[in-house]
C-alpha positions as CSV (number, residue, x, y, z in Angstrom):
1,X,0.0,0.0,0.0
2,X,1.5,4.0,-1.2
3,X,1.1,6.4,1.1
4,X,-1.7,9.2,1.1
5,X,-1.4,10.9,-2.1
6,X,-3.1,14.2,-0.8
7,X,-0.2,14.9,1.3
8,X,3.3,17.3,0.3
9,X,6.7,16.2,1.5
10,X,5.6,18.4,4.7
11,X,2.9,16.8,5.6
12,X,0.8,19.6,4.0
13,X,-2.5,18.9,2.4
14,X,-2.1,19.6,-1.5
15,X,-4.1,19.2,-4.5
16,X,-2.8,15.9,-6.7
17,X,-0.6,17.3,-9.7
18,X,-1.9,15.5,-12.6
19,X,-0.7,17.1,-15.7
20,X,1.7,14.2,-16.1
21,X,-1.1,11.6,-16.0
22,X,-2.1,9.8,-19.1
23,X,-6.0,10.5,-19.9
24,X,-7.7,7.7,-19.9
25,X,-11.5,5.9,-19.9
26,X,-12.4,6.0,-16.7
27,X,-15.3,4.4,-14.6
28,X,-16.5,4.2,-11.2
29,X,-19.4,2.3,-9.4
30,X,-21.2,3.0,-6.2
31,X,-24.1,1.9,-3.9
32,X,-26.0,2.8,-0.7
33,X,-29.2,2.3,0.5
34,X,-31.8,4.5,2.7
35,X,-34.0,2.2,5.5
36,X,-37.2,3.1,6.2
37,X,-41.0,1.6,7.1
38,X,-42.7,-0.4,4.8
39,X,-45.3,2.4,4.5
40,X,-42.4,4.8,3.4
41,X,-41.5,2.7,0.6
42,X,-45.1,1.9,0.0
43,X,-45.6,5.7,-1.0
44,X,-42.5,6.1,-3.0
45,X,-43.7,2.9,-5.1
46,X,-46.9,4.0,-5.5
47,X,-45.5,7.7,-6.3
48,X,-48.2,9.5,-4.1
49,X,-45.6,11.0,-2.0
50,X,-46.6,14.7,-0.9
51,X,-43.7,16.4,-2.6
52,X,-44.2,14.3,-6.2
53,X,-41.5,11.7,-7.8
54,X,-38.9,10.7,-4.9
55,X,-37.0,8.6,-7.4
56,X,-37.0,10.9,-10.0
57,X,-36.0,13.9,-8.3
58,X,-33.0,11.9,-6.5
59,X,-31.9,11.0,-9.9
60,X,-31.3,14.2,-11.1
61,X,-30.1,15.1,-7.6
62,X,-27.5,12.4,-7.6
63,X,-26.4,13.4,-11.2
64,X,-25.9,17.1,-9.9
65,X,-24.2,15.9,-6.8
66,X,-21.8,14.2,-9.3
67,X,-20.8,17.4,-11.2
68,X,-20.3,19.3,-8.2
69,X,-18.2,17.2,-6.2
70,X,-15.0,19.1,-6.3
71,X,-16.9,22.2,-5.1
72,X,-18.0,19.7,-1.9
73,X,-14.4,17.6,-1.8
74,X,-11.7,20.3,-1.0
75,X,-9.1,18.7,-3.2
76,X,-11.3,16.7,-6.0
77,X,-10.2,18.0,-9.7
78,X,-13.4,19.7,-11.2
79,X,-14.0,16.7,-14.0
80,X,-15.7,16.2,-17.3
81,X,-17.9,14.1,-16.8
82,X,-19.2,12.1,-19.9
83,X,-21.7,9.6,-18.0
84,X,-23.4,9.6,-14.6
85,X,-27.0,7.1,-14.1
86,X,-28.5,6.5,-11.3
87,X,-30.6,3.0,-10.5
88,X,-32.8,2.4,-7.8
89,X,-33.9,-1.0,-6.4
90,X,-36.9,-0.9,-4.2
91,X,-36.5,-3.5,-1.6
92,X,-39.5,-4.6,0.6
93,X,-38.9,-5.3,4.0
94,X,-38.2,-9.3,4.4
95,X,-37.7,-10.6,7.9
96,X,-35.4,-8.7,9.7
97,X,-34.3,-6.6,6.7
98,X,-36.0,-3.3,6.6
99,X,-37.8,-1.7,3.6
100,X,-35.3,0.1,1.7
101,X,-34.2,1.9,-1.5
102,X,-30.7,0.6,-2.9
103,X,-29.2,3.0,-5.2
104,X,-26.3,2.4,-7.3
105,X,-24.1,5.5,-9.3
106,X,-21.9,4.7,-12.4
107,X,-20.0,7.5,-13.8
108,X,-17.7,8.0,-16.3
109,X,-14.8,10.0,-17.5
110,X,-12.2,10.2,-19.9
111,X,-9.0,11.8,-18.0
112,X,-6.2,12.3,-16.0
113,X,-8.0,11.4,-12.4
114,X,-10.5,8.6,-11.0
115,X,-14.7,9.2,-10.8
116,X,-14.6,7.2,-7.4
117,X,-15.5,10.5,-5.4
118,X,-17.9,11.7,-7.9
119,X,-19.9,8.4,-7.8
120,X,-19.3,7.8,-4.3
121,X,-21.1,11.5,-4.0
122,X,-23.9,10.6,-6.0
123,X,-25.0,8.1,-4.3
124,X,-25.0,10.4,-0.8
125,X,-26.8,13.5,-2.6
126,X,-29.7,11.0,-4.2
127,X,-29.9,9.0,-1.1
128,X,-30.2,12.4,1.4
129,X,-33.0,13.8,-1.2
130,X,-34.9,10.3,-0.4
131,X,-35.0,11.6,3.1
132,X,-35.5,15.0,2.5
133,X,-38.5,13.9,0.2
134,X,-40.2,12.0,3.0
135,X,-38.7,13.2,6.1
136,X,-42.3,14.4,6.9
137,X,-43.5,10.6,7.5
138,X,-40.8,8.9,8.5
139,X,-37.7,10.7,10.6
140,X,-36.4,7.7,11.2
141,X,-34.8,6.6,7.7
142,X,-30.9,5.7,7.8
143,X,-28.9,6.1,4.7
144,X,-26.0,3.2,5.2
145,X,-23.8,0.9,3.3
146,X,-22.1,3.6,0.7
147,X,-19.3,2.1,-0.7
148,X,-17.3,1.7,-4.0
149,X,-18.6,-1.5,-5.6
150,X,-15.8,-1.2,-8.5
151,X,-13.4,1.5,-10.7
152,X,-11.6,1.1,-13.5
153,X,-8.9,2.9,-15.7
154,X,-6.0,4.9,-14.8
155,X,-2.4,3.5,-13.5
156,X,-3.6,1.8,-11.0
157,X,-5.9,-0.4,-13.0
158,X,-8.9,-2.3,-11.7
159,X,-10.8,-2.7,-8.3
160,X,-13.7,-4.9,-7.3
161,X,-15.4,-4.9,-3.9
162,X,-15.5,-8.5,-2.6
């Protein structure tokens, strides 16, 4: 394992110099999920929520979340982004699992730098506008389980979640 890569010779924080880096295809795939009551998920499926589409609305969130994550991440390059889409899985509650949305980021780039922070923030922006959607019948939701599923491209290559 390198060391952190964010930090100088100093131990100052600094922004990755990557002019020297080769552009390349680049890809990177999230997932989370947001817990909530059966009745919650009942109303996002039926799409009679108060405040309209949940789903729909988190997409697009998610997608802007993506394109503005180096204006979130201190020391994220600002990207090109030529692909983000967001999925959602609704998941019914099933003995001791909990109702839940699963939602899973894949975005693209061709560059010098990884999309792992921009999908990894996608997911977190479409996820919090679940709650924020239908905060007003169930407090209670917890977003949890965000992780990198898999990235590819760039000199470090490949990685896959087990």
């Amino acid at each position: 394992m390198t060391g952190f890569t964010h930090f100088d010779a100093q131990g100052q924080a600094h922004m990755v110099d990557v002019a020297g880096k080769a552009a390349t295809h680049r890809v990177a795939v999230a997932e989370g999920r947001i817990e909530m009551l059966p009745a919650t998920l009942a109303l996002i499926q039926s799409g009679s929520a108060k405040k309209g589409d949940v789903l729909g609305v988190a997409r697009i969130a998610g997608i802007q979340g993506a394109k503005k994550t180096s204006d979130l991440i201190p020391l994220c390059h600002p990207l090109a982004l030529t692909r983000v889409a967001l999925d959602f899985v609704l998941r019914p509650a099933q003995g001791a699992e909990p109702a839940a949305v699963v939602c899973t980021a894949t975005v693209e780039t061709v560059g010098p730098t990884g999309v792992e922070m921009e999908a990894l923030t996608a997911v977190n922006v479409a996820l919090l506008t679940v709650y924020d959607m239908c905060k007003a019948v169930d407090r209670g939701m917890t977003i949890t389980d965000v992780k990198l599923l898999e990235k590819h491209g760039g000199k470090s290559g490949s990685y896959v979640a087990s």
